[in-house]
KOLBA-364972 format. One record per residue (C-alpha): residue in three letters; chain; x, y, z. Coordinates in nm, 4 decimals, padded with zeros to 6 digits. Example, Ala and Ser with C-alpha at 12.3 -4.5 7.8 and 13.67 -1.06 7.14 Angstrom:
// KOLBA-364972
REC aa ch xx yy zz
REC Ala A 01.2300 -00.4500 00.7800;
REC Ser A 01.3670 -00.1060 00.7140;
//
This chain:
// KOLBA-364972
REC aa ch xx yy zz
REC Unk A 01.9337 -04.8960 00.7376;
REC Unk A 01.8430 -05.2473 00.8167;
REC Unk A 01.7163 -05.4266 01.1066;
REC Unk A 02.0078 -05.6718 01.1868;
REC Unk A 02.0563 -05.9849 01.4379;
REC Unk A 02.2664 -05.9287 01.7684;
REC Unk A 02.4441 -06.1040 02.0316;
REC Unk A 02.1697 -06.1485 02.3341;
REC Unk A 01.8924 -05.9652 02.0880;
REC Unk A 01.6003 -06.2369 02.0206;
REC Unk A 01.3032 -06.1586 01.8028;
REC Unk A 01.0447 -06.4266 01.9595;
REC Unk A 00.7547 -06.3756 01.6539;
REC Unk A 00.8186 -06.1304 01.3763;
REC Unk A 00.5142 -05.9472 01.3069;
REC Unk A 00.4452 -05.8432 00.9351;
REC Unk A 00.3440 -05.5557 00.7991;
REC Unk A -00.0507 -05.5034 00.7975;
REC Unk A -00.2110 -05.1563 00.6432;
REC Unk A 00.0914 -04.9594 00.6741;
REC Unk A 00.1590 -05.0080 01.0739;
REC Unk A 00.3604 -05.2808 01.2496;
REC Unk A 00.1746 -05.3040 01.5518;
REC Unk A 00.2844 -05.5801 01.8610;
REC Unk A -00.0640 -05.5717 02.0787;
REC Unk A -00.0140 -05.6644 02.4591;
REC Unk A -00.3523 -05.8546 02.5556;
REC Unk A -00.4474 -05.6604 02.8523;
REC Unk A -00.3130 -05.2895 02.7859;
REC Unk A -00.4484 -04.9738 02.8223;
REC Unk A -00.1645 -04.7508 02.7004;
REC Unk A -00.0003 -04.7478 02.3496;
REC Unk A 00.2759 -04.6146 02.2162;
REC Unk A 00.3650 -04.5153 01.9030;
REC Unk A 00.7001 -04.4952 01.7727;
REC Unk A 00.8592 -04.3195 01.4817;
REC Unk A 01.1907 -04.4932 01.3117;
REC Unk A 01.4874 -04.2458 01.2611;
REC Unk A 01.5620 -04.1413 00.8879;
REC Unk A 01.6134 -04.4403 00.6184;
REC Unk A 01.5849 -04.6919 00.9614;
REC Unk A 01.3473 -04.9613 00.8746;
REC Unk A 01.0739 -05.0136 01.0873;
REC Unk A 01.1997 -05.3463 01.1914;
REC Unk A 01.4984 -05.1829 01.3616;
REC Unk A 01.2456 -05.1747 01.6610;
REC Unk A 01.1188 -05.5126 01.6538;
REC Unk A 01.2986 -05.5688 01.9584;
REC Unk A 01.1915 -05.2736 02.1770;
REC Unk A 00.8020 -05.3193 02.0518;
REC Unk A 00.8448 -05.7038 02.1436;
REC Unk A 00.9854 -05.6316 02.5265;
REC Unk A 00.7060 -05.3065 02.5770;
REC Unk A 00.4354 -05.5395 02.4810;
REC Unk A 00.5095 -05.8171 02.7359;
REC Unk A 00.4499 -05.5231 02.9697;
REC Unk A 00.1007 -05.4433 02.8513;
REC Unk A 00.1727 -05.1697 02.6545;
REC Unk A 00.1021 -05.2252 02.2799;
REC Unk A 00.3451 -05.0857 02.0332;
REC Unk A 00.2407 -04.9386 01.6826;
REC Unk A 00.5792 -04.8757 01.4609;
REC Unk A 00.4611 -04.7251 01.1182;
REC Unk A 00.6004 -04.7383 00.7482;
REC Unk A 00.6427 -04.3901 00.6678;
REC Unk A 00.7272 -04.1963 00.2680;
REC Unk A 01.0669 -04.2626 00.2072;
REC Unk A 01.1851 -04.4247 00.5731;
REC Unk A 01.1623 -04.0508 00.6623;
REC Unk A 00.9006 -03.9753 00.9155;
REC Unk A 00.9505 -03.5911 00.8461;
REC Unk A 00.7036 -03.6809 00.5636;
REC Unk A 00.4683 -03.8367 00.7130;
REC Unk A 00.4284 -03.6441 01.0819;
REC Unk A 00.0413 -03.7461 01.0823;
REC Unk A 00.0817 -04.0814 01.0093;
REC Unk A -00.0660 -04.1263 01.4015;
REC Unk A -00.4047 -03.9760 01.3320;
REC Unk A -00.4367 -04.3088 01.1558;
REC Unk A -00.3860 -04.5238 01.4478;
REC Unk A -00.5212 -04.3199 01.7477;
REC Unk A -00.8502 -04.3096 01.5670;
REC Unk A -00.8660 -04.6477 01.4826;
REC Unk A -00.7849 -04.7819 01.8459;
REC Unk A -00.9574 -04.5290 02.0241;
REC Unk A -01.0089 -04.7095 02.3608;
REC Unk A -00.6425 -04.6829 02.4532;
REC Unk A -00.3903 -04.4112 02.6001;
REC Unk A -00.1941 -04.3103 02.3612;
REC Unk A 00.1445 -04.1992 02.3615;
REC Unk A 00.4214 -04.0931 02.0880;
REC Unk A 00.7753 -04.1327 02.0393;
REC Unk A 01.0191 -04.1374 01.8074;
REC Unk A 01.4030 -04.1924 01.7581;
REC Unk A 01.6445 -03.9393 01.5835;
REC Unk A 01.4371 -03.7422 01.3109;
REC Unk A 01.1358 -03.9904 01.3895;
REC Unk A 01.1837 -03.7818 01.7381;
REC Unk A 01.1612 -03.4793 01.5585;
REC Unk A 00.8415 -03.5677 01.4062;
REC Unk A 00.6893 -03.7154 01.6933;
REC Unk A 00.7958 -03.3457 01.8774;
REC Unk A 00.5976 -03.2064 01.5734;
REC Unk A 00.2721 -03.4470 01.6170;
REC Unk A 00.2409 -03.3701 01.9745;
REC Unk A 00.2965 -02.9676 01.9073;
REC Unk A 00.0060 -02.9831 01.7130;
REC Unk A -00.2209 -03.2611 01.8951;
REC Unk A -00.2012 -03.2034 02.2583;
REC Unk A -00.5424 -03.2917 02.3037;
REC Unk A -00.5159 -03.6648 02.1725;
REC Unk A -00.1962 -03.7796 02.3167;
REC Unk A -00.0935 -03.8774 02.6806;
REC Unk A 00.2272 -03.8200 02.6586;
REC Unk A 00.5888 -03.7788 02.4851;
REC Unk A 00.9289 -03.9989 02.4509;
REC Unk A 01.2505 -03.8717 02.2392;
REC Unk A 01.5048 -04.1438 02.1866;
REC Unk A 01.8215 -03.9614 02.0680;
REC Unk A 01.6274 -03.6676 01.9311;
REC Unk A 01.5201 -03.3065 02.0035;
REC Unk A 01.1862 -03.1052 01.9260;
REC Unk A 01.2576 -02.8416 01.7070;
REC Unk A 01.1264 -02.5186 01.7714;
REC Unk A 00.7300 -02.4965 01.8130;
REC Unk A 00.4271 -02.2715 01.9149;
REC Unk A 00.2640 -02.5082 02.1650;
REC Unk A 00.4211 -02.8375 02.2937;
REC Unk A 00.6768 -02.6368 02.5146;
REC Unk A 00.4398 -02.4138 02.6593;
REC Unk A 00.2087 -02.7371 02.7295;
REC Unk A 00.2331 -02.9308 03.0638;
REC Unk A 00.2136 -03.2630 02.8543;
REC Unk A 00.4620 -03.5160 03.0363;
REC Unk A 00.8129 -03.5522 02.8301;
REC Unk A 01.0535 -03.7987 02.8548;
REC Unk A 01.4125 -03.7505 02.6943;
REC Unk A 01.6260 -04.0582 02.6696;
REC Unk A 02.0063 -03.9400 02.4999;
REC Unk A 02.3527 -04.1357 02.4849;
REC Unk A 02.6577 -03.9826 02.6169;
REC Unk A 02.8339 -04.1172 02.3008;
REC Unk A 02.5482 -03.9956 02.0793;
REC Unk A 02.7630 -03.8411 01.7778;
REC Unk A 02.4156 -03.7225 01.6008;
REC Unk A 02.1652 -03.6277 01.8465;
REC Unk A 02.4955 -03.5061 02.0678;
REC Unk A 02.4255 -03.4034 02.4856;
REC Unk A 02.5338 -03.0176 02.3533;
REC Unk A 02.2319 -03.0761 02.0793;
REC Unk A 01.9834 -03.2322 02.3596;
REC Unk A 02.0789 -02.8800 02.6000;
REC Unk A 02.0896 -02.6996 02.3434;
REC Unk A 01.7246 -02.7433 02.1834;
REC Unk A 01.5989 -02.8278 02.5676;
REC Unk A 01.4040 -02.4904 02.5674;
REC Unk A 01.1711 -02.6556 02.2998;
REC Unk A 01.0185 -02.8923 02.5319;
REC Unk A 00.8081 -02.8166 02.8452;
REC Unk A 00.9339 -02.7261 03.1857;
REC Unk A 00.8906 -03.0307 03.3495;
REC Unk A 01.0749 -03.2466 03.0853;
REC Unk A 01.2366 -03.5383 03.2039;
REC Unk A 01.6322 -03.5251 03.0928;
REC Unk A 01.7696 -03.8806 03.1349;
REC Unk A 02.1605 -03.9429 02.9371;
REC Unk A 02.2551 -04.3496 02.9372;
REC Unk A 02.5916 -04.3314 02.9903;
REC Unk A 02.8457 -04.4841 02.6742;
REC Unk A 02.5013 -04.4641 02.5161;
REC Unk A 02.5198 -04.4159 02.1455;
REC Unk A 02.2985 -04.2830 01.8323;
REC Unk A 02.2625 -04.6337 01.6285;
REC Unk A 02.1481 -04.8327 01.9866;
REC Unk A 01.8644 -04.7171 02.0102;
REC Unk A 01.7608 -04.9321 01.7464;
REC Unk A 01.9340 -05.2108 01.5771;
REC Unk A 02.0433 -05.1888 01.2521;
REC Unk A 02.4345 -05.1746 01.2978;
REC Unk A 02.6519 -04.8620 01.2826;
REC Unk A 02.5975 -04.4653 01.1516;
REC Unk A 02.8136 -04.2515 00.9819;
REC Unk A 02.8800 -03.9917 01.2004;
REC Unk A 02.8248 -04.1682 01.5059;
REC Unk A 03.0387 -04.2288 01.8309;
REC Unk A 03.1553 -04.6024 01.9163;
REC Unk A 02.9219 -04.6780 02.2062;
REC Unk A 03.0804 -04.8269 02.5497;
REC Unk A 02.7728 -05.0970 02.5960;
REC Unk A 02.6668 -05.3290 02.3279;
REC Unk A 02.3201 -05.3110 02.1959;
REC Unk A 02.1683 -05.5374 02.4246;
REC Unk A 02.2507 -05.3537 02.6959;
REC Unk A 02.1556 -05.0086 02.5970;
REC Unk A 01.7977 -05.1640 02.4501;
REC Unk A 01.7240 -05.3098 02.7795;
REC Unk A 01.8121 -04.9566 02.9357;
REC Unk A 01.5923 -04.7704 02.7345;
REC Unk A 01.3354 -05.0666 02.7973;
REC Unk A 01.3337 -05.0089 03.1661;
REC Unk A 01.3215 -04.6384 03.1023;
REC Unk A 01.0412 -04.6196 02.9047;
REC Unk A 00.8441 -04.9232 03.1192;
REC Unk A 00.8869 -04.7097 03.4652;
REC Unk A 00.7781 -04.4018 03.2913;
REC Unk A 00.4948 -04.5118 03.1028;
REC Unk A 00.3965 -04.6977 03.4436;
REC Unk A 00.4045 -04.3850 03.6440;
REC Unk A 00.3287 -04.0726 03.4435;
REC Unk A 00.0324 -03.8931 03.5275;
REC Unk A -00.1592 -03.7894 03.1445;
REC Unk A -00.1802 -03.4172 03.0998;
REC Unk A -00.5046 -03.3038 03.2452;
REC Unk A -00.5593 -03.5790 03.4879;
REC Unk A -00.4673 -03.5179 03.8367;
REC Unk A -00.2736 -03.7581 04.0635;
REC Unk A -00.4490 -04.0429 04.2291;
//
């Protein structure tokens, strides 16, 4: 699925493609996030949600993955976080990208800060929902794939102190943009609106969650 153009949705400086990762750098961060497309979603699809997390000095690393299917690739981070070593670094991922970010973190607590799912659910594990790492789910009401019964039902694979947050007449296909999904719900926002949710979301909780192992200041 292709990144599209949308009402109120403006790409200010497209970045290309370099070594496998599209990567928007914020000049002055210390946290980074890296963020797993949903299956057959191009990369591009989050061009729009790197672009507005990197204006608030976090840098964004979206990477090309076998197949569009991050399932495939569920290591692809090692690349990154040992390249860029001198930042925090978090992982998310949307629909199955979620899954295999869920995956990456079950089996690398120790190099990652943190977790976001975007319309997705861990799967079952040995170690991430026995972990105190900090866990943020973002879902859609209308979500017709990664549906609120799916989200409660698979919440048990996460930790304890999970963060559960629904955007209501949120759907599956906005939380990227790349159109419509079979098997989706018609969403009662447009894109632009639930993007700039999820960009609020993720900006307060990146802001203010305590890493795993640190204590509070």
């Amino acid at each position: 699925m292709e990144a599209i153009d949308a009402s109120q949705i403006e790409i200010e400086d497209a970045v290309q493609a370099k070594d496998g990762w599209y990567i928007y750098r914020a000049a002055n961060a210390d946290k980074g996030l890296i963020l797993y497309p949903g299956a057959k979603v191009e990369p591009e699809a989050y061009a729009y949600l790197a672009q507005e997390l990197s204006k608030q000095n976090i840098t964004v690393a979206i990477p090309s993955v076998r197949l569009n299917l991050a399932i495939l690739d569920v290591s692809k981070a090692d690349e990154i976080i040992e390249k860029e070593d001198s930042l925090e670094w978090y992982i998310s991922g949307h629909s199955m990208g979620g899954a295999a970010a869920a995956m990456y973190a079950d089996q690398h607590l120790d190099s990652i800060n943190g977790l976001i799912l975007l319309g997705a659910y861990a799967a079952s594990n040995d170690h991430l929902k026995e972990s105190n790492l900090p866990v943020l789910s973002i879902s859609g009401s209308e979500d017709g794939l990664s549906t609120p019964e799916k989200i409660d039902e698979n919440s048990s694979n996460l930790p304890e102190k999970t963060e559960f947050i629904e955007i209501p007449g949120g759907n599956h296909a906005y939380f990227g943009v790349y159109g419509s999904q079979s098997g989706d719900n018609e969403a009662q926002l447009t894109v632009s609106e639930q993007q700039e949710i999820i960009i609020e979301l993720m900006v307060h909780w990146l802001q203010n969650t305590v890493p795993s192992g640190q204590s509070p200041s």
